[in-house]
Structures are given as structure tokens and as C-alpha cells.
PDB file of N, CA, C, O and CB in Angstrom:
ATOM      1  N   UNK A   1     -78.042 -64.085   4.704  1.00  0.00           N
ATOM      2  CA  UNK A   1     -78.502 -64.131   3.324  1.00  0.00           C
ATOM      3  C   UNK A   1     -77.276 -64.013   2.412  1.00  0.00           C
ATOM      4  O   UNK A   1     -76.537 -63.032   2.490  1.00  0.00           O
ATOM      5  CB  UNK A   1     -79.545 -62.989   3.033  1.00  0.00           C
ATOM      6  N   UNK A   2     -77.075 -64.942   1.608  1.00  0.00           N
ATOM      7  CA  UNK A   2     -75.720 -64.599   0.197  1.00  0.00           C
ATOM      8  C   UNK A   2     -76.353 -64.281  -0.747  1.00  0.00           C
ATOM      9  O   UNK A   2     -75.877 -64.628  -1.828  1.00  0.00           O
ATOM     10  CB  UNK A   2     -74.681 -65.842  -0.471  1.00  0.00           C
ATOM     11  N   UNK A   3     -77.425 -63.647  -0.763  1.00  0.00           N
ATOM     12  CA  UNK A   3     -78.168 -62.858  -2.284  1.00  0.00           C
ATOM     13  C   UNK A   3     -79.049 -61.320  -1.830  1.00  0.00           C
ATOM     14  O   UNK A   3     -79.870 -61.050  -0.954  1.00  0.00           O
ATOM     15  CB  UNK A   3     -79.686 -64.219  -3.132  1.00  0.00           C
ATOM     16  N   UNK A   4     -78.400 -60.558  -2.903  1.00  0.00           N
ATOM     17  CA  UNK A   4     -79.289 -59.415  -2.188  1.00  0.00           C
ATOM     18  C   UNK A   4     -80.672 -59.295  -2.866  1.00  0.00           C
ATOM     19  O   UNK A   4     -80.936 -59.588  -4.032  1.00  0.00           O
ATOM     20  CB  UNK A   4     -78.545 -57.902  -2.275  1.00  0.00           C
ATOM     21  N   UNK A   5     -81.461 -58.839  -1.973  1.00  0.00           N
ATOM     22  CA  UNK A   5     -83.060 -59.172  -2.838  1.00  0.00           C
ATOM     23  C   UNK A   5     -83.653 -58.170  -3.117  1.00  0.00           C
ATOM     24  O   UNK A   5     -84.876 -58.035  -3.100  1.00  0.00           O
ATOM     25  CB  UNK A   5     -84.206 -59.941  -2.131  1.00  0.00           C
ATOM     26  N   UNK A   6     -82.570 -57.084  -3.502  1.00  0.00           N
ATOM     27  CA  UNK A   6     -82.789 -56.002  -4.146  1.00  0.00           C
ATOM     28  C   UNK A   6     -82.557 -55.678  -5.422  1.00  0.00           C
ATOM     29  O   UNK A   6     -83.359 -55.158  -6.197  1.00  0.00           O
ATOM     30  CB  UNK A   6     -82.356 -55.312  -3.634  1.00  0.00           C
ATOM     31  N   UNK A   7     -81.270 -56.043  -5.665  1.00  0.00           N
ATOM     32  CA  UNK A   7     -80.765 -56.633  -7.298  1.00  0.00           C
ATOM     33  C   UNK A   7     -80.192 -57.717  -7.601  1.00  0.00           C
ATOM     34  O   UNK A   7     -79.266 -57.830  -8.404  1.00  0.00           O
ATOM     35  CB  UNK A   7     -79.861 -55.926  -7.940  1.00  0.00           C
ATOM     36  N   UNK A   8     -80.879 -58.867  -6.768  1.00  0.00           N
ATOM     37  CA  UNK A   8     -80.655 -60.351  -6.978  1.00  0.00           C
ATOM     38  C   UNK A   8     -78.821 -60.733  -7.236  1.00  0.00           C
ATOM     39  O   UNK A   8     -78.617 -61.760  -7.882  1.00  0.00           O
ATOM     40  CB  UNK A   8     -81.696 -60.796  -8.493  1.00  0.00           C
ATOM     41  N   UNK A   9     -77.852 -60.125  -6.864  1.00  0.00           N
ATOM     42  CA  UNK A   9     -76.518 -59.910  -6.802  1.00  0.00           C
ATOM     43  C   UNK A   9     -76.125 -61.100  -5.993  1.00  0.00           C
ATOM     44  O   UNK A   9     -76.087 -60.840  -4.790  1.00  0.00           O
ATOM     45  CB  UNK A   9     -76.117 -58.530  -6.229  1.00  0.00           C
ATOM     46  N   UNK A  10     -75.872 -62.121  -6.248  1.00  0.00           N
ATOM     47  CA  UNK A  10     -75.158 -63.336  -4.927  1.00  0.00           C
ATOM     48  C   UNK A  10     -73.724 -63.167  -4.320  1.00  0.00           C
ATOM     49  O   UNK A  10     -72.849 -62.929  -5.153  1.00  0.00           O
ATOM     50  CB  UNK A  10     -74.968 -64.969  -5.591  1.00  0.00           C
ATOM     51  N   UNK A  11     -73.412 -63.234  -3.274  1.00  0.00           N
ATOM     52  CA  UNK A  11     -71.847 -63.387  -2.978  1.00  0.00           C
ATOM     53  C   UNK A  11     -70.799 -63.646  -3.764  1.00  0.00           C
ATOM     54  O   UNK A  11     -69.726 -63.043  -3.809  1.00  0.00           O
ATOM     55  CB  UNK A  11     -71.638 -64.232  -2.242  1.00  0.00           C
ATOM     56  N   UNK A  12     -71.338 -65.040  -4.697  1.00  0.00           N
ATOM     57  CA  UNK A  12     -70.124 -65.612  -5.911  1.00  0.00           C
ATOM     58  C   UNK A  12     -69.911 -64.557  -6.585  1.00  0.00           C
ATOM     59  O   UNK A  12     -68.846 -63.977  -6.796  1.00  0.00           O
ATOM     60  CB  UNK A  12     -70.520 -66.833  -7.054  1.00  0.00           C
ATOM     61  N   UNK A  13     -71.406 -64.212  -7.067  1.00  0.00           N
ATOM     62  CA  UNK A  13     -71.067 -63.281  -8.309  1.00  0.00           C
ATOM     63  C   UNK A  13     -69.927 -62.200  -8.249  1.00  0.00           C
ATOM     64  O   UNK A  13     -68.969 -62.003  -8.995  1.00  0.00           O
ATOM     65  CB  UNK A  13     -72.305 -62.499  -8.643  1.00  0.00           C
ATOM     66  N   UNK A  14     -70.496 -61.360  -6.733  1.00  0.00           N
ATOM     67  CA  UNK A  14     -69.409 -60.525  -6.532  1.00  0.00           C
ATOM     68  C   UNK A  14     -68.029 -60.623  -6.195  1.00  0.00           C
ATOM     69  O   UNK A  14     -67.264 -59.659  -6.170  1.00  0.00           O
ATOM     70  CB  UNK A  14     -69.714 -59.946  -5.867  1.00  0.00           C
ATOM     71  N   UNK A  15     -67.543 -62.477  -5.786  1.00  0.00           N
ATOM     72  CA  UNK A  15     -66.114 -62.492  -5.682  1.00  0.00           C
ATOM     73  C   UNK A  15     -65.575 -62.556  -6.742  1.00  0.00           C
ATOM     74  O   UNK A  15     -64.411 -62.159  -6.803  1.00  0.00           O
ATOM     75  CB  UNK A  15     -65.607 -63.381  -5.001  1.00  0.00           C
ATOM     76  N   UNK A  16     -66.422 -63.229  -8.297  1.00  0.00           N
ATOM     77  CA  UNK A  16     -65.615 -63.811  -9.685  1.00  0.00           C
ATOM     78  C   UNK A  16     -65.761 -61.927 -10.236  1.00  0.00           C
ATOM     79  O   UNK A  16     -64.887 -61.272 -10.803  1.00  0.00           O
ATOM     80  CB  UNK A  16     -66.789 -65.536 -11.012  1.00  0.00           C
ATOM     81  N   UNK A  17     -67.194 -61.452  -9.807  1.00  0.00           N
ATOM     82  CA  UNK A  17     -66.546 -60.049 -11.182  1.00  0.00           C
ATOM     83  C   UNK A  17     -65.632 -59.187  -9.883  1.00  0.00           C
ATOM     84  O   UNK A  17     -64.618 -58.774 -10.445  1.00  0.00           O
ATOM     85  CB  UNK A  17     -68.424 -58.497 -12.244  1.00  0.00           C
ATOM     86  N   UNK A  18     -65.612 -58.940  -9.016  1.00  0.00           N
ATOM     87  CA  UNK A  18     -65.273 -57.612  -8.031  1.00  0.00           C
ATOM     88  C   UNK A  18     -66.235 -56.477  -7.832  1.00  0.00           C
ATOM     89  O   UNK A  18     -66.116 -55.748  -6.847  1.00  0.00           O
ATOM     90  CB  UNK A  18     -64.062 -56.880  -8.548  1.00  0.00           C
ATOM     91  N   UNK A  19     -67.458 -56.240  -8.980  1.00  0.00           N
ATOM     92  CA  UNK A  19     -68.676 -55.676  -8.959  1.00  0.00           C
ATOM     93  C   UNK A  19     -69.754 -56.200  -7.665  1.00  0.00           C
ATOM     94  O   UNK A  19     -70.078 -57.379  -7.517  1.00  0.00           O
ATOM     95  CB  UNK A  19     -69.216 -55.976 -10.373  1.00  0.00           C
ATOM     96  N   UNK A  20     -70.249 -55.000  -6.729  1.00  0.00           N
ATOM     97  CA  UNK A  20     -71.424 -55.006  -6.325  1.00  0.00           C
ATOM     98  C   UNK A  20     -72.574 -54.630  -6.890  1.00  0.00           C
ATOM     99  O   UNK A  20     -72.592 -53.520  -7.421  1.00  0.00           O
ATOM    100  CB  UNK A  20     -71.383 -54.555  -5.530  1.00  0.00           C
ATOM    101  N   UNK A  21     -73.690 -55.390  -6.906  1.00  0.00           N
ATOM    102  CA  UNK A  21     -74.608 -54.851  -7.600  1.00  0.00           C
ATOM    103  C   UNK A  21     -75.120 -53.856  -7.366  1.00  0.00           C
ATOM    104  O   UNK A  21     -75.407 -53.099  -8.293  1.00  0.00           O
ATOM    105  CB  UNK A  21     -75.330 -55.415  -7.749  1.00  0.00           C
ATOM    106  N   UNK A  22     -75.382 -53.552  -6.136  1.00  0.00           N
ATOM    107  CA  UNK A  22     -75.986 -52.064  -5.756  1.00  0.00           C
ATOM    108  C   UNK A  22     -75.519 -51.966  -4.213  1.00  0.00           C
ATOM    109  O   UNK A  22     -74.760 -52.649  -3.526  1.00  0.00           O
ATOM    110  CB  UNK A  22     -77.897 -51.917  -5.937  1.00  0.00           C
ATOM    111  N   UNK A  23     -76.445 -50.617  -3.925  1.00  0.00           N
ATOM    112  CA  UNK A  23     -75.327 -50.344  -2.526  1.00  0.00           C
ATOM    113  C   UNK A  23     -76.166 -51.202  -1.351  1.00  0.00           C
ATOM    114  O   UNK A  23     -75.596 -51.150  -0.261  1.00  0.00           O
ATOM    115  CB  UNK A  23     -75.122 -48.276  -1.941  1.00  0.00           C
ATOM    116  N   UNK A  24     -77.208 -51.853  -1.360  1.00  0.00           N
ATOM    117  CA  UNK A  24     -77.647 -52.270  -0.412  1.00  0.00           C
ATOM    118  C   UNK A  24     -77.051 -53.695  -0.089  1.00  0.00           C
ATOM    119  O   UNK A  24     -77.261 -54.324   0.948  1.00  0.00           O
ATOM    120  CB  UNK A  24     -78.929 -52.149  -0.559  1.00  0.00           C
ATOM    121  N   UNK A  25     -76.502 -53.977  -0.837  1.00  0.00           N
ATOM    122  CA  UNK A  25     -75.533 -55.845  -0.936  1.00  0.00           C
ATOM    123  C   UNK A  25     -74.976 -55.395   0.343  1.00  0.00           C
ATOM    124  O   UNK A  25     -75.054 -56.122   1.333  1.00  0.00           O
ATOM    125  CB  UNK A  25     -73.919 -56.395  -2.544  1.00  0.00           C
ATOM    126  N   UNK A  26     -74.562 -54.537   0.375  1.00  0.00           N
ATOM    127  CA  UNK A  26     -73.057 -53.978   1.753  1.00  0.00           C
ATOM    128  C   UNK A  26     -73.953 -54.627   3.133  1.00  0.00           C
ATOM    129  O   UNK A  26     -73.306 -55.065   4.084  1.00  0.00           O
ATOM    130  CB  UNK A  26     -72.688 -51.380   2.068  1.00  0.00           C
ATOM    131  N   UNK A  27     -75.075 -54.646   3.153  1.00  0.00           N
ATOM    132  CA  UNK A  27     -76.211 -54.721   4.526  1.00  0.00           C
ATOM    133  C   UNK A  27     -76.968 -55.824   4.059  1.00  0.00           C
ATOM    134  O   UNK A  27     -77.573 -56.305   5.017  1.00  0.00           O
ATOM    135  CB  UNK A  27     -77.350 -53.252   4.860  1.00  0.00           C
ATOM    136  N   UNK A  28     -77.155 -56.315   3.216  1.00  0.00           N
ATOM    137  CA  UNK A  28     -78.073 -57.628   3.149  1.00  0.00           C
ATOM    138  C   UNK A  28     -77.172 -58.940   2.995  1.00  0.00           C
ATOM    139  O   UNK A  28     -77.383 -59.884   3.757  1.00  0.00           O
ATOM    140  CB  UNK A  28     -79.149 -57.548   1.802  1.00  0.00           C
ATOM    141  N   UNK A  29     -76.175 -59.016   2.027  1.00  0.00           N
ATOM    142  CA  UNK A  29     -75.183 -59.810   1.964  1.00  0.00           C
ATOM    143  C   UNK A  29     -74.115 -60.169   3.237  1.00  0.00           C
ATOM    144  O   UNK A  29     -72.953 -59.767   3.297  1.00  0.00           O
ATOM    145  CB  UNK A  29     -74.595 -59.293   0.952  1.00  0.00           C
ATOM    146  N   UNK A  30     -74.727 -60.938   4.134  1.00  0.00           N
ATOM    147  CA  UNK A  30     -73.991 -61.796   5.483  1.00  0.00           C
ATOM    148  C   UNK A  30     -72.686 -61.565   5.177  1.00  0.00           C
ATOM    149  O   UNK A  30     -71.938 -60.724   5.675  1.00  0.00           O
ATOM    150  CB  UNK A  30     -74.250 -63.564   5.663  1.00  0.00           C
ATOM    151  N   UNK A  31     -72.401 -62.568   4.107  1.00  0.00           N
ATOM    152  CA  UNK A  31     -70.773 -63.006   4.265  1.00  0.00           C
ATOM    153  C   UNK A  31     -69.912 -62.235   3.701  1.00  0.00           C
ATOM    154  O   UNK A  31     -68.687 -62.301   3.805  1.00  0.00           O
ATOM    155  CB  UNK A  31     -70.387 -64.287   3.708  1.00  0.00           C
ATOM    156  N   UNK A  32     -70.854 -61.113   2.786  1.00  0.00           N
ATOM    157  CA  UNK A  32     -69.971 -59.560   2.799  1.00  0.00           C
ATOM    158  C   UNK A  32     -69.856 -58.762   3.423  1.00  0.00           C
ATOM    159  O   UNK A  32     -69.162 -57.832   3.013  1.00  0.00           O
ATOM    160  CB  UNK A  32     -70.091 -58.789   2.163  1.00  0.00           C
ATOM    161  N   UNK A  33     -70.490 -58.673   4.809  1.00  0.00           N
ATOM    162  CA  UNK A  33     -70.353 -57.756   5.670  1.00  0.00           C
ATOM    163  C   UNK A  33     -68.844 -58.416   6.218  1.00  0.00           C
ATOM    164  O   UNK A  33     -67.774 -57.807   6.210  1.00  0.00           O
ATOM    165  CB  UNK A  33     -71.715 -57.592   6.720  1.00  0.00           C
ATOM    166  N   UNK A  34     -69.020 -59.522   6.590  1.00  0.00           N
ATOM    167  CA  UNK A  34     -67.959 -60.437   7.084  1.00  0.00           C
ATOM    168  C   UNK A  34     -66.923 -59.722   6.764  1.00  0.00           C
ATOM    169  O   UNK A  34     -66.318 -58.787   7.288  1.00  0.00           O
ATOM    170  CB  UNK A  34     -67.882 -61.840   6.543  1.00  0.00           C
ATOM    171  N   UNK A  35     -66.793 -60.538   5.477  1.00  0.00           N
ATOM    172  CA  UNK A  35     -65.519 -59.951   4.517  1.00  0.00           C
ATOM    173  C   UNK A  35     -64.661 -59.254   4.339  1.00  0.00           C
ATOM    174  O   UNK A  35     -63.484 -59.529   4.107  1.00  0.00           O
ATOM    175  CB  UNK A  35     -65.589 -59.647   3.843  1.00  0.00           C
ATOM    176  N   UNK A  36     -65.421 -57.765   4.477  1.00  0.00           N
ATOM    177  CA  UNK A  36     -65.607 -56.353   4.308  1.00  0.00           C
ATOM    178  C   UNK A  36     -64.626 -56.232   5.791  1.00  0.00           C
ATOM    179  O   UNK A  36     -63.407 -56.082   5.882  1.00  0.00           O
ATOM    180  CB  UNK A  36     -67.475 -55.681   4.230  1.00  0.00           C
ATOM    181  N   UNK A  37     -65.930 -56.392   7.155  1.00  0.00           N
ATOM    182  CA  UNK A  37     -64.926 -56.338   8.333  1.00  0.00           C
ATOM    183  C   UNK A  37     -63.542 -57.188   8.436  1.00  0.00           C
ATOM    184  O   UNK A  37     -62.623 -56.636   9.040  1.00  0.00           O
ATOM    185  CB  UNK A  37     -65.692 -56.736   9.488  1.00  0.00           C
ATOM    186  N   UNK A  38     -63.345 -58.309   7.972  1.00  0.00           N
ATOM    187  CA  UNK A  38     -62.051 -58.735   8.194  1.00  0.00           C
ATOM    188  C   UNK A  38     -60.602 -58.309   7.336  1.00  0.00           C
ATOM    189  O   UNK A  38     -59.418 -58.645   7.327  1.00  0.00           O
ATOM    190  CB  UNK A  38     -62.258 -60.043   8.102  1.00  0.00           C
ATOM    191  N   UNK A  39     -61.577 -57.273   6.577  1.00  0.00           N
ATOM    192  CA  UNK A  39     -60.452 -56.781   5.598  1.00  0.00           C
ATOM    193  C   UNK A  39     -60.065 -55.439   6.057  1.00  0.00           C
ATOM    194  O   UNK A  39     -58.939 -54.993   5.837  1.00  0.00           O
ATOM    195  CB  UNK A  39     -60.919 -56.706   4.024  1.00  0.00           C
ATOM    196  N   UNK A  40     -61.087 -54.703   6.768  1.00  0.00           N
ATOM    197  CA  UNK A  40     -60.842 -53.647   7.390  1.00  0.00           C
ATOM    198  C   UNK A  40     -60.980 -52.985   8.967  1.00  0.00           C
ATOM    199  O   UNK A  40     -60.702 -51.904   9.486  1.00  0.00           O
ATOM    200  CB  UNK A  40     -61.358 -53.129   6.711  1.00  0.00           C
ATOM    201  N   UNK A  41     -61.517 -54.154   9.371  1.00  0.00           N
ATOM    202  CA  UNK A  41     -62.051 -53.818  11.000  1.00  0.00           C
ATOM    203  C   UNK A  41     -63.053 -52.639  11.032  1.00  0.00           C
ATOM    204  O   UNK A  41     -63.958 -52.393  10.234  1.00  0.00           O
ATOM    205  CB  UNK A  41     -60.700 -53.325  12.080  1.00  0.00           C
ATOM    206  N   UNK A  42     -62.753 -52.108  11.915  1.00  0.00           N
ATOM    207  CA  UNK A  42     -63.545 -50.935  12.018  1.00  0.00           C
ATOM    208  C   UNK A  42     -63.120 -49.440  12.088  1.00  0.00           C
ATOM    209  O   UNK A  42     -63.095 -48.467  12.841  1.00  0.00           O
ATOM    210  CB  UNK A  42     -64.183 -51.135  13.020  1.00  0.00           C
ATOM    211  N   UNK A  43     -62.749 -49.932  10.624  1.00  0.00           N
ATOM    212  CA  UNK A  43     -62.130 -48.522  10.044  1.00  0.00           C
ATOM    213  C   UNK A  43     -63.356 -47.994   9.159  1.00  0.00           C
ATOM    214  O   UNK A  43     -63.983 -48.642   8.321  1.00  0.00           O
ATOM    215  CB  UNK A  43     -60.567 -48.742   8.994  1.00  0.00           C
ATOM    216  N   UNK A  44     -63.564 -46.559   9.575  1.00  0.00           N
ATOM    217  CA  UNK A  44     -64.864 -46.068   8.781  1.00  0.00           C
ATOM    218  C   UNK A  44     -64.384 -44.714   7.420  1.00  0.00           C
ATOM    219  O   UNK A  44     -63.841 -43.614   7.527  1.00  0.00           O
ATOM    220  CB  UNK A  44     -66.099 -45.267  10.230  1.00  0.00           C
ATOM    221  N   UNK A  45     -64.956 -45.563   6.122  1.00  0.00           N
ATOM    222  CA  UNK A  45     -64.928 -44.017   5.315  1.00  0.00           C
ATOM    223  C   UNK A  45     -65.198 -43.067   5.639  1.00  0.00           C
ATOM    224  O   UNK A  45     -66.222 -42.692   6.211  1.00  0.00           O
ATOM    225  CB  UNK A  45     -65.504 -43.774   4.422  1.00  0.00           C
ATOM    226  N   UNK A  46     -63.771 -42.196   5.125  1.00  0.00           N
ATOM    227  CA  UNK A  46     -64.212 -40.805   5.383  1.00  0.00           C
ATOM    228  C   UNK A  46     -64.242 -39.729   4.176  1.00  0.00           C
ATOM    229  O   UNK A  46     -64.531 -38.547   4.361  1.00  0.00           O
ATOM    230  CB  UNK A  46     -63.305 -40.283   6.434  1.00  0.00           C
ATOM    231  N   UNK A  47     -63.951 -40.211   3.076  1.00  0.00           N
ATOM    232  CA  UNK A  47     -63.787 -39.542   2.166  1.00  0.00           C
ATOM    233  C   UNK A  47     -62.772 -38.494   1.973  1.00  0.00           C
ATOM    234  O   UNK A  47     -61.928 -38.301   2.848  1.00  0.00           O
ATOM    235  CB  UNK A  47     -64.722 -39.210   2.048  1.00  0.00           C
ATOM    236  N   UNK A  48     -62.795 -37.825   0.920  1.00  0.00           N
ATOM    237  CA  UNK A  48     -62.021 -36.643   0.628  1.00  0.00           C
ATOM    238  C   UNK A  48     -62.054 -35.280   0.305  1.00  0.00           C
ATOM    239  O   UNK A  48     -62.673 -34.973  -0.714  1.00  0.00           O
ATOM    240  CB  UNK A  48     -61.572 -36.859   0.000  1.00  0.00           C
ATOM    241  N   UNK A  49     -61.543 -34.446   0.928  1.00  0.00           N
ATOM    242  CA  UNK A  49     -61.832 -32.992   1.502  1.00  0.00           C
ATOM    243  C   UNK A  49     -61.771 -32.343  -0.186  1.00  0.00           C
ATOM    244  O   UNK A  49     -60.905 -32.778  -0.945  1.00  0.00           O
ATOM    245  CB  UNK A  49     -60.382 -32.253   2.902  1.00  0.00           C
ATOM    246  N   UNK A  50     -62.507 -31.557  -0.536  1.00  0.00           N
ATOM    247  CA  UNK A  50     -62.028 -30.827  -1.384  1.00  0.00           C
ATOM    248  C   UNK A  50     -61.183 -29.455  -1.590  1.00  0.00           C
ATOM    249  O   UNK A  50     -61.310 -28.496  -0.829  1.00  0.00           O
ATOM    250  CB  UNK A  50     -62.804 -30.795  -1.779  1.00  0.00           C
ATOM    251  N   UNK A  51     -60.419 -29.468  -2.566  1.00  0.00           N
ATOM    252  CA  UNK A  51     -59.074 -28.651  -1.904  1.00  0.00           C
ATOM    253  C   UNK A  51     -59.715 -27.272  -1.840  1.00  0.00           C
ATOM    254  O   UNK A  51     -60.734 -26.877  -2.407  1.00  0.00           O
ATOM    255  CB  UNK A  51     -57.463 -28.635  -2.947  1.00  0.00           C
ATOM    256  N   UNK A  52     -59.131 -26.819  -1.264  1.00  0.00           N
ATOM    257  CA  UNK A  52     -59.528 -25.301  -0.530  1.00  0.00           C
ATOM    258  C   UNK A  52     -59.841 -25.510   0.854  1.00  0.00           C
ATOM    259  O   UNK A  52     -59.362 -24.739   1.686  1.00  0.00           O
ATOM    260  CB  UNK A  52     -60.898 -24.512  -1.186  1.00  0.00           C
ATOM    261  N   UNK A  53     -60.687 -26.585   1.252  1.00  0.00           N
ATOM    262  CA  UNK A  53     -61.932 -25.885   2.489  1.00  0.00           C
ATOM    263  C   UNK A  53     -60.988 -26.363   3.914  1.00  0.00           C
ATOM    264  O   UNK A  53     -61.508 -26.269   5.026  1.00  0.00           O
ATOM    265  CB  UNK A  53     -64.076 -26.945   2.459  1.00  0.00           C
ATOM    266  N   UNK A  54     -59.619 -26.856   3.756  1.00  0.00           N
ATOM    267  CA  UNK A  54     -58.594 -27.065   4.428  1.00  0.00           C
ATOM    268  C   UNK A  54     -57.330 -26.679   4.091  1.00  0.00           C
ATOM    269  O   UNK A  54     -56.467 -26.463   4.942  1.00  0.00           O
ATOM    270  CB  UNK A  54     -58.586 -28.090   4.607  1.00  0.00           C
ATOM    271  N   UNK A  55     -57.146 -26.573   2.889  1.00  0.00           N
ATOM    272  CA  UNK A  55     -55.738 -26.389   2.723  1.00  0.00           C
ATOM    273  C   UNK A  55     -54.386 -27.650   2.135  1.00  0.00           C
ATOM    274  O   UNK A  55     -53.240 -27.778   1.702  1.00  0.00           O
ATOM    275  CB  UNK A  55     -55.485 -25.955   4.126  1.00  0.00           C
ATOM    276  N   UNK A  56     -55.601 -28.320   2.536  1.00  0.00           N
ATOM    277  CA  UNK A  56     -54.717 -30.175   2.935  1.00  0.00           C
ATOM    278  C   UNK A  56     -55.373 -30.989   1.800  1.00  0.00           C
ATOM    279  O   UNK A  56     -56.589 -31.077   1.626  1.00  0.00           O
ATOM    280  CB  UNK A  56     -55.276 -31.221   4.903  1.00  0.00           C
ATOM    281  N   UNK A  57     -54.325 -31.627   0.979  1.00  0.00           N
ATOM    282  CA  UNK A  57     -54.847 -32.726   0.799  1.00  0.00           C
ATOM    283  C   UNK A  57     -54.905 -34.139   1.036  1.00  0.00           C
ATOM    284  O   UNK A  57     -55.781 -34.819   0.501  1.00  0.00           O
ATOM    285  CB  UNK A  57     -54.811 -32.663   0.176  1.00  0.00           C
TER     286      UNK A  57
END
């Protein structure tokens, strides 16, 4: 699918603005999952610790 049919968001749209429409595009949008993996493999977010609860930032 290149449109998400949740907030009607198409692939184009999101290459001309850089905006996703919502978070479900990430899983309905085919050729952004694609994308997504060839830009990062399978590297998974992990976010960021808030300071204290390690020490580390």
C-alpha cells in the first residue's frame, strides 16, 4: 500500500514535505518500511536515558 488509510498520508507526500502523517504510515506504507530499512537495517530505537537513572549520557 503507498497510502496510509488512517490519515490518507501517500508516500510522495512524505518524500516532498519529510512529514509523516501519523505513526501508523511506519506499518501500512510498503515502500516506507522499505526505505526506513535500507536506511537503517536493523537497527532498533532505543531512546534516551534520563540523566540520573545511569549516570551516563
Amino acid at each position: 500500500m503507498n497510502k496510509c488509510p488512517y490519515c490518507d498520508t501517500s508516500y510522495n507526500e512524505i518524500l516532498q514535505t519529510g512529514f509523516v502523517g501519523c505513526q501508523r504510515c511506519y506499518s501500512e506504507i510498503d515502500s516506507l518500511k522499505e526505505a526506513i530499512k535500507q536506511m537503517y537495517g536493523d537497527k532498533k530505537h532505543k531512546g534516551k536515558k534520563i540523566k540520573g537513572e545511569s549516570g551516563i549520557i
